[in-house]
Backbone as CSV, one residue per row, in Angstrom:
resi,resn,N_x,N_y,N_z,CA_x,CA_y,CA_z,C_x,C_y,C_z
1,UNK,-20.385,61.560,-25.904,-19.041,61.062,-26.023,-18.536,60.495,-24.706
2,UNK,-19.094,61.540,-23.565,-18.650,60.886,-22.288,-19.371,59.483,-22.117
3,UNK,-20.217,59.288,-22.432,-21.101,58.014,-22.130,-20.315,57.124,-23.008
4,UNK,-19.692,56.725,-23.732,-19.097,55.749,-24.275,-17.362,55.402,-23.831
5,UNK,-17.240,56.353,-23.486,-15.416,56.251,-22.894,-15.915,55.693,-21.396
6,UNK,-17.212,55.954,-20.527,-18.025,55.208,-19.256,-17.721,53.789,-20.145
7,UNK,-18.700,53.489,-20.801,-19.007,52.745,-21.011,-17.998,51.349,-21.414
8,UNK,-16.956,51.895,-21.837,-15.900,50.472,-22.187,-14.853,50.952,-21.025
9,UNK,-14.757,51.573,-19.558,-14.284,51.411,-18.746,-15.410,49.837,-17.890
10,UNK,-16.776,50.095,-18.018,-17.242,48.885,-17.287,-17.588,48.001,-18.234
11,UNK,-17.358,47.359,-19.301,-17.041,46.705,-20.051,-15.418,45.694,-19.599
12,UNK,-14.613,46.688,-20.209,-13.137,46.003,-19.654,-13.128,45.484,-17.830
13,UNK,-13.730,46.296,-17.520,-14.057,45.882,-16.067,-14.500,43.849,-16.257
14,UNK,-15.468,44.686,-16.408,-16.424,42.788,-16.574,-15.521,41.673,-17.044
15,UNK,-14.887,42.713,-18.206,-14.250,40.991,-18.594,-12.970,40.451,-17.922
16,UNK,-12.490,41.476,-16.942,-11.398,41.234,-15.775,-12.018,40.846,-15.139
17,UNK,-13.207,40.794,-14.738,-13.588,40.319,-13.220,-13.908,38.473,-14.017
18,UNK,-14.639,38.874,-15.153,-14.693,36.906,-15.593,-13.642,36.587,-15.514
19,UNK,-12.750,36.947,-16.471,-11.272,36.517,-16.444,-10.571,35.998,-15.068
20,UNK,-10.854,37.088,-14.474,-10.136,36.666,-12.931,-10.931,35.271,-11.858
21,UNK,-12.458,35.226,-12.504,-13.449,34.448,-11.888,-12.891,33.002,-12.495
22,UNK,-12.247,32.641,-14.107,-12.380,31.367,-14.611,-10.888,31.231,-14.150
23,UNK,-9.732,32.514,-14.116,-8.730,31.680,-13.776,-8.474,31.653,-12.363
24,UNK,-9.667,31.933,-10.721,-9.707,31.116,-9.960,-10.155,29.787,-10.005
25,UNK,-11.387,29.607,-10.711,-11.972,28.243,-10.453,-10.587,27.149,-11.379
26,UNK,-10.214,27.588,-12.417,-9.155,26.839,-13.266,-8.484,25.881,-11.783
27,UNK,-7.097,27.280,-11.509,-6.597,27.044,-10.176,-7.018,25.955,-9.180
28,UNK,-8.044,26.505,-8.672,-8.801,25.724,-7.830,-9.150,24.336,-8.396
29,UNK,-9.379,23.923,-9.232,-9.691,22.642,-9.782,-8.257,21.994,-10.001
30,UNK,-7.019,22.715,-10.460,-5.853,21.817,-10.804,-5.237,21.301,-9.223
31,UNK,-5.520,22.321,-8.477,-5.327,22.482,-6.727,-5.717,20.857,-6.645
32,UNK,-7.292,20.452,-6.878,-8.022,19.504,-6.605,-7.413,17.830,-7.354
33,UNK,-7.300,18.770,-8.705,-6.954,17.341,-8.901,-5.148,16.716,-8.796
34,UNK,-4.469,17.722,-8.191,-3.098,17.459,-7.564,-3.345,16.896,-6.897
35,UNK,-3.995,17.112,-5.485,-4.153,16.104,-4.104,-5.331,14.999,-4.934
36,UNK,-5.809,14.863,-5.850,-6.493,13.492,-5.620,-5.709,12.713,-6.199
37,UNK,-4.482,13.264,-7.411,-3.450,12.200,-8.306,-2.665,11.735,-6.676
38,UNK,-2.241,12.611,-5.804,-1.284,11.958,-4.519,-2.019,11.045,-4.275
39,UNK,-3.186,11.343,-3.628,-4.284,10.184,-2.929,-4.108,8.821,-3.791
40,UNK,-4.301,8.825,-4.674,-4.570,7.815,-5.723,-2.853,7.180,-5.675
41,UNK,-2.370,7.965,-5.856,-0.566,7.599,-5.970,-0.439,6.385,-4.501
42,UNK,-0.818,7.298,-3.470,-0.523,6.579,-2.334,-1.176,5.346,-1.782
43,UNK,-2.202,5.496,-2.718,-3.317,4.224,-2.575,-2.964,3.355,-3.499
44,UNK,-2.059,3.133,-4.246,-1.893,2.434,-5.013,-0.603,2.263,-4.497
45,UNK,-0.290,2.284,-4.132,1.621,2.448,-3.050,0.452,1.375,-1.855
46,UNK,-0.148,1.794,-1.405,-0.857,0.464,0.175,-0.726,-0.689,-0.954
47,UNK,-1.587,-0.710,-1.939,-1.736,-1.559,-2.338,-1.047,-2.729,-2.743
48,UNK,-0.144,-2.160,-3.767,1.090,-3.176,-3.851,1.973,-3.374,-2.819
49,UNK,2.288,-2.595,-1.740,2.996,-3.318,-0.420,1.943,-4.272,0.170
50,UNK,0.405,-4.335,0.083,-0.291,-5.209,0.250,0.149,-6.478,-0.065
51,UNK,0.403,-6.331,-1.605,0.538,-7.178,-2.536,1.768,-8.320,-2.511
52,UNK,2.591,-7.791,-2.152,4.204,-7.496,-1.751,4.129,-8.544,-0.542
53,UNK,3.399,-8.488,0.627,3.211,-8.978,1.851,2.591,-10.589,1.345
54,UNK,1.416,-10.149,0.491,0.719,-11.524,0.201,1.479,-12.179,-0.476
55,UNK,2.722,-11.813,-1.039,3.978,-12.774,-1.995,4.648,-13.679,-0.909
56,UNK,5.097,-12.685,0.120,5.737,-13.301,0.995,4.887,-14.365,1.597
57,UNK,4.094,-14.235,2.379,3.359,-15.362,2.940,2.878,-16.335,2.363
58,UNK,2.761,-16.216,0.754,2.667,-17.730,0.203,3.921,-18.055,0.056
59,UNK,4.660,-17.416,-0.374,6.063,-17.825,-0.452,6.742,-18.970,0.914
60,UNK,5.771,-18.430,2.327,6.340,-19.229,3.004,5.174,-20.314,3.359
61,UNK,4.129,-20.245,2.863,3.134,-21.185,3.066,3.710,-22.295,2.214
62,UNK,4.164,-22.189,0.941,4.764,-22.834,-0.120,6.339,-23.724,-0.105
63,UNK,6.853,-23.007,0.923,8.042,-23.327,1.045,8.310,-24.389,2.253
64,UNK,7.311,-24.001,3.415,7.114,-24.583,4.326,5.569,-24.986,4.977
65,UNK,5.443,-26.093,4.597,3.743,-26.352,4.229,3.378,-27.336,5.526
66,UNK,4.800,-28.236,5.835,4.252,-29.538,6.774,4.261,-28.541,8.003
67,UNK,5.152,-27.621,7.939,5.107,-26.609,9.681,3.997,-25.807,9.354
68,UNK,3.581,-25.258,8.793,2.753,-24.596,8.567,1.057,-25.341,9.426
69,UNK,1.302,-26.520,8.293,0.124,-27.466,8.780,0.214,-27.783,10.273
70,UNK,1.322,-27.999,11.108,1.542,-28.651,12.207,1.174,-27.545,12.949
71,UNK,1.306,-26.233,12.846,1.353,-25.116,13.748,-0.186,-25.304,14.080
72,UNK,-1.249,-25.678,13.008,-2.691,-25.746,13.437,-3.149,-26.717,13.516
73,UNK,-2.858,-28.132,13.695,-2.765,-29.483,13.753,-2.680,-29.084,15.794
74,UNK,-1.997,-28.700,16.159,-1.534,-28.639,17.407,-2.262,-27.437,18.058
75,UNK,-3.520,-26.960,17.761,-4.078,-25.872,18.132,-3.551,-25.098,18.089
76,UNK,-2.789,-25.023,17.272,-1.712,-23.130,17.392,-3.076,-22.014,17.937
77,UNK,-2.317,-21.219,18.395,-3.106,-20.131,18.825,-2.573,-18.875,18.008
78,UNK,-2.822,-17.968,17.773,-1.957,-16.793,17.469,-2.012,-16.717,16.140
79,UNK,-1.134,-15.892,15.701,-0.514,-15.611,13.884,0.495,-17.057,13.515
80,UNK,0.514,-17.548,12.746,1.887,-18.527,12.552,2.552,-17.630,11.976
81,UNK,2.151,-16.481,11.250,3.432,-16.239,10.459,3.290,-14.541,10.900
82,UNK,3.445,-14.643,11.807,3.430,-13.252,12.943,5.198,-12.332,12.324
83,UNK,5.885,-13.394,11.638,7.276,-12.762,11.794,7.448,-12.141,10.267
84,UNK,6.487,-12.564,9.352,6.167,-11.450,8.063,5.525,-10.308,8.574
85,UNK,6.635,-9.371,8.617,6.022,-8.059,8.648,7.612,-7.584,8.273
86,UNK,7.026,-5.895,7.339,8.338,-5.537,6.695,8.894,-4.694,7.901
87,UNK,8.536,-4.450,8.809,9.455,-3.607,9.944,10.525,-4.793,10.254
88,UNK,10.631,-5.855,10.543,11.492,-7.054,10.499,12.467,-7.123,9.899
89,UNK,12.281,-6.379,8.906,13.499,-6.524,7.673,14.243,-4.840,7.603
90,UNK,15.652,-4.732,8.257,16.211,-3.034,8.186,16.300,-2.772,6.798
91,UNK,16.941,-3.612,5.890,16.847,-3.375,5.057,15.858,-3.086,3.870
92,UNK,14.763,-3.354,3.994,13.603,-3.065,2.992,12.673,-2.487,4.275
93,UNK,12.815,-2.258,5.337,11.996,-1.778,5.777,11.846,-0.304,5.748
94,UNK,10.787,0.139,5.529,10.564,1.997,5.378,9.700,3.049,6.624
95,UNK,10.830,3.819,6.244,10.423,4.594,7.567,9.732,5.960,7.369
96,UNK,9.118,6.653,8.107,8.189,7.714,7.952,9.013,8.756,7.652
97,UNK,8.276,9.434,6.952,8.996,10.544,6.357,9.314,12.297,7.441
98,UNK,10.382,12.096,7.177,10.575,13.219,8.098,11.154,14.471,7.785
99,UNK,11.605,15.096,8.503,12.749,16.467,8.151,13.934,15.786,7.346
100,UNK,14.319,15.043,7.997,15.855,14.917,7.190,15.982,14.422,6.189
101,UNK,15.216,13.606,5.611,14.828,12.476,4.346,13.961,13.788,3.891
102,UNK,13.946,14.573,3.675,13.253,15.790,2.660,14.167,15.773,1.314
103,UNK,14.862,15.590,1.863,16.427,16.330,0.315,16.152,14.838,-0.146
104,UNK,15.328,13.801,0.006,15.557,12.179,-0.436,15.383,12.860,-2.233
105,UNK,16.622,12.380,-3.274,16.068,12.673,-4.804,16.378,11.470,-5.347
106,UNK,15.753,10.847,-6.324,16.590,9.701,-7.047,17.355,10.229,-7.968
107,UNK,17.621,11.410,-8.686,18.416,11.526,-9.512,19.130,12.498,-9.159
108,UNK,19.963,12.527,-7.755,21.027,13.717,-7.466,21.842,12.675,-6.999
109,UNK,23.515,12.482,-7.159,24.116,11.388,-6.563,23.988,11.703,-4.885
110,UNK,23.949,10.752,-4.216,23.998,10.987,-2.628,22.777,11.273,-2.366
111,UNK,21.808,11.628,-2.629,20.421,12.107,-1.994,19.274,11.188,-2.254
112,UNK,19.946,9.420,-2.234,18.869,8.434,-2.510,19.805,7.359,-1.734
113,UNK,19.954,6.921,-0.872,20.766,6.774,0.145,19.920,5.156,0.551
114,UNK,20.323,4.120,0.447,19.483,2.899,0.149,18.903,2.839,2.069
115,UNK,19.428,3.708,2.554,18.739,3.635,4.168,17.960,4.634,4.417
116,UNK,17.286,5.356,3.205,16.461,6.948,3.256,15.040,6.344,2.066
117,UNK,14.390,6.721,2.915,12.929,6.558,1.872,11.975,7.912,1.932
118,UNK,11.418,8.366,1.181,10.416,9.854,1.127,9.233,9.456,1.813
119,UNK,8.936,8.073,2.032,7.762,7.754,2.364,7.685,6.482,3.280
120,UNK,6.820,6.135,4.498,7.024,5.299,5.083,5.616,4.208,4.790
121,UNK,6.072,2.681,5.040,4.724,1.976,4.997,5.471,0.685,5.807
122,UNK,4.716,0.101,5.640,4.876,-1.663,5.649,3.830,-2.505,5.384
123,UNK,4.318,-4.177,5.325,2.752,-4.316,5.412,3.472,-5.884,6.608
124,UNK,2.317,-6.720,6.421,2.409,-7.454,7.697,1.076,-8.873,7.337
125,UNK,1.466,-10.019,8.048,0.177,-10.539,7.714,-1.258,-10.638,9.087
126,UNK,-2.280,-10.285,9.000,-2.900,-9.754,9.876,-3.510,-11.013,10.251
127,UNK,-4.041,-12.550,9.555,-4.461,-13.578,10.201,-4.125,-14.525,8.973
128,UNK,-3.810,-15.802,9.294,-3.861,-17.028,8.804,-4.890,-17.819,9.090
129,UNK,-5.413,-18.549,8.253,-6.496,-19.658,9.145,-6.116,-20.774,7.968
130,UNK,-5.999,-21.976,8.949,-6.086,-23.191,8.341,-8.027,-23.897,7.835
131,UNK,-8.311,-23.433,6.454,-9.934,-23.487,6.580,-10.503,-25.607,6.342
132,UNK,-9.060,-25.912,6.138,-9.508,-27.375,5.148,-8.530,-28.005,5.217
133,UNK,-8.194,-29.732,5.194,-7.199,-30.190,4.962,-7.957,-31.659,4.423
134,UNK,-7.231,-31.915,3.286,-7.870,-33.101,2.527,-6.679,-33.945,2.549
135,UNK,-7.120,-34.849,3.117,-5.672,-36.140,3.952,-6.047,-37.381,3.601
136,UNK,-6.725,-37.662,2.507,-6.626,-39.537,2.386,-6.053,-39.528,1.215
137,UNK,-4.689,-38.945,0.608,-4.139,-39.114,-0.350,-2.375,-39.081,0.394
138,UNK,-1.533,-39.370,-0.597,-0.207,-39.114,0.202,0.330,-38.246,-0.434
139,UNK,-0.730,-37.216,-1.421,-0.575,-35.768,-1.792,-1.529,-35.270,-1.068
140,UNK,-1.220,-34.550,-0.019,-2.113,-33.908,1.283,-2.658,-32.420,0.524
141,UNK,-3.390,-32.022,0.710,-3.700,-30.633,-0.023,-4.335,-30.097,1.388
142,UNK,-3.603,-28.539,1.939,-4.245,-27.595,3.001,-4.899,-26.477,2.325
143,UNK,-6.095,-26.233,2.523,-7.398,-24.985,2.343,-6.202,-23.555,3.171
144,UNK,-5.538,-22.924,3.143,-5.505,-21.513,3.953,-6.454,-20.182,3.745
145,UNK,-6.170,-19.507,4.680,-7.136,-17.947,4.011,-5.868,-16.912,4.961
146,UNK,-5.682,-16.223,4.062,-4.622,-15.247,4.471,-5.105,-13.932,4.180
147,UNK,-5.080,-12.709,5.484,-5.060,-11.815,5.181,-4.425,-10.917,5.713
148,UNK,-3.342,-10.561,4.385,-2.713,-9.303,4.672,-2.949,-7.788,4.548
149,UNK,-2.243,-6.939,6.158,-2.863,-5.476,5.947,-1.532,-4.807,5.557
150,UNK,-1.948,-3.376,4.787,-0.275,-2.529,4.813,-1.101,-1.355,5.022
151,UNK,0.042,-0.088,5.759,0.203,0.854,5.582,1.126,1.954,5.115
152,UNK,0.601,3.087,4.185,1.701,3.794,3.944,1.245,5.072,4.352
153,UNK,2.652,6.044,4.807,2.611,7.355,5.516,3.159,7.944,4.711
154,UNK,2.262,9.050,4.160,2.531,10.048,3.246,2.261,11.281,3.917
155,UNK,3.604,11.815,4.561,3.666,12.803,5.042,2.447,12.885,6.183
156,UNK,1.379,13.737,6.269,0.414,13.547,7.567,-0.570,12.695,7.253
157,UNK,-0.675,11.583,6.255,-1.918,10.685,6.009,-1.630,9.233,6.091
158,UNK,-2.428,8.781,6.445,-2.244,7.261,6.712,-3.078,6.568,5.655
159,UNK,-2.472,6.052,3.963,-3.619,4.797,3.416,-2.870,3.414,4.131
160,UNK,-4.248,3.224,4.131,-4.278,1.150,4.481,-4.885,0.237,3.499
161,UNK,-4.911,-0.518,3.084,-5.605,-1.814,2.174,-5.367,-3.243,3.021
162,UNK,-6.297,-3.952,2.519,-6.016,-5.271,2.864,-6.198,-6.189,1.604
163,UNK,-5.396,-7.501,2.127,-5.995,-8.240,0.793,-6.402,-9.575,1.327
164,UNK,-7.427,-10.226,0.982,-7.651,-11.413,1.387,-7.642,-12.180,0.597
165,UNK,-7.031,-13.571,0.481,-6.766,-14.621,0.077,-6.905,-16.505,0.283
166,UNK,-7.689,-16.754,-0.669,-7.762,-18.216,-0.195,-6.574,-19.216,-0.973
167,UNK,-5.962,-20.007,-0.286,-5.166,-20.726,-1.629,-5.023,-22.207,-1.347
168,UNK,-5.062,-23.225,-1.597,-4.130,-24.269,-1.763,-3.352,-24.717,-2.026
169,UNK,-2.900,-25.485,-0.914,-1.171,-25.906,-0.463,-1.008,-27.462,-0.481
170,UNK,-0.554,-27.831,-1.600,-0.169,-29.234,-1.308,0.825,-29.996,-0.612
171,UNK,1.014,-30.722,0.152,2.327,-31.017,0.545,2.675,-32.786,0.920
172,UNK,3.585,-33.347,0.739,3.736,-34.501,0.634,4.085,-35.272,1.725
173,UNK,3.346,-36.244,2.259,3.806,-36.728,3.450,4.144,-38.644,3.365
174,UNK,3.957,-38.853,2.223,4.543,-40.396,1.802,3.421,-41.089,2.452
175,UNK,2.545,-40.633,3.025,1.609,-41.761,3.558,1.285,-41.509,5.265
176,UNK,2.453,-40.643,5.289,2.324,-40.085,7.072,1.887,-39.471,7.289
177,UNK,0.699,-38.926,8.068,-0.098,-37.912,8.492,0.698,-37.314,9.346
């Protein structure tokens, strides 16, 4: 009789110790895949401020095509469009996340504060190159290659992306080079 009242004490044992064994590894795996949904969150946050950056710079390749062209017509040296970058802008620009921007909520009134962000990035354009320019028409068409970098700061991590881009730019010069 004693051998059986032993016996489903290490029984119940065992199946506490599995029990306790599947709901560490459980744990441990939801642990895992929390920080890889952030990772992924934040990498997809570089990305579209990537994205975001490469709007802007066609936007001004597009808007302003004969300066554009002239800046490398004249050996420009440097970035031409050195002044796309979102730190430039106070207003859309985002800043690293700190102590005080902790309480940042979107759905508490006051605690989303259009000068408070949870998370900091920017992006910027990292080189222009003029690759082509096709000029015996008096619809001029310029070859560019643009590539923009961003970063975003999520708390102690830094993602980056880049995007590279080729496009053509037409622009009209009536016959004037």
């Amino acid at each position: 009789m004693h051998n059986k009242h032993g016996m489903a004490i290490v029984v119940v044992l065992f199946f506490s110790f599995s029990i306790a064994i599947i709901l560490f590894f459980m744990l441990q795996s939801n642990t895992n895949l929390a920080y890889q949904n952030k990772k992924t969150l934040a990498q997809m946050q570089a990305y579209y401020l990537a994205h975001s950056g490469l709007q802007h710079a066609k936007l001004q390749l597009r808007l302003l095509p004969k300066e554009s062209y002239e800046f490398f017509a004249k050996n420009g040296a440097g970035n031409a469009f050195a002044d796309i970058d979102s730190g430039n802008y106070p207003p859309t620009a985002m800043r690293s996340f700190n102590a005080e921007k902790s309480g940042y909520n979107l759905f508490k009134p006051g605690k989303a504060l259009d000068n408070m962000f949870p998370y900091g990035g920017k992006y910027y354009v990292d080189s222009i190159a003029l690759m082509g320019s096709h000029d015996k028409m008096k619809m001029v068409q310029d070859s560019y290659k643009l590539v923009v970098k961003a970063e975003v700061d999520v708390r102690s991590e830094t993602f980056t992306e880049e995007l590279v881009e080729e496009l053509i730019v037409s622009r009209f010069t009536g016959g004037i080079k």
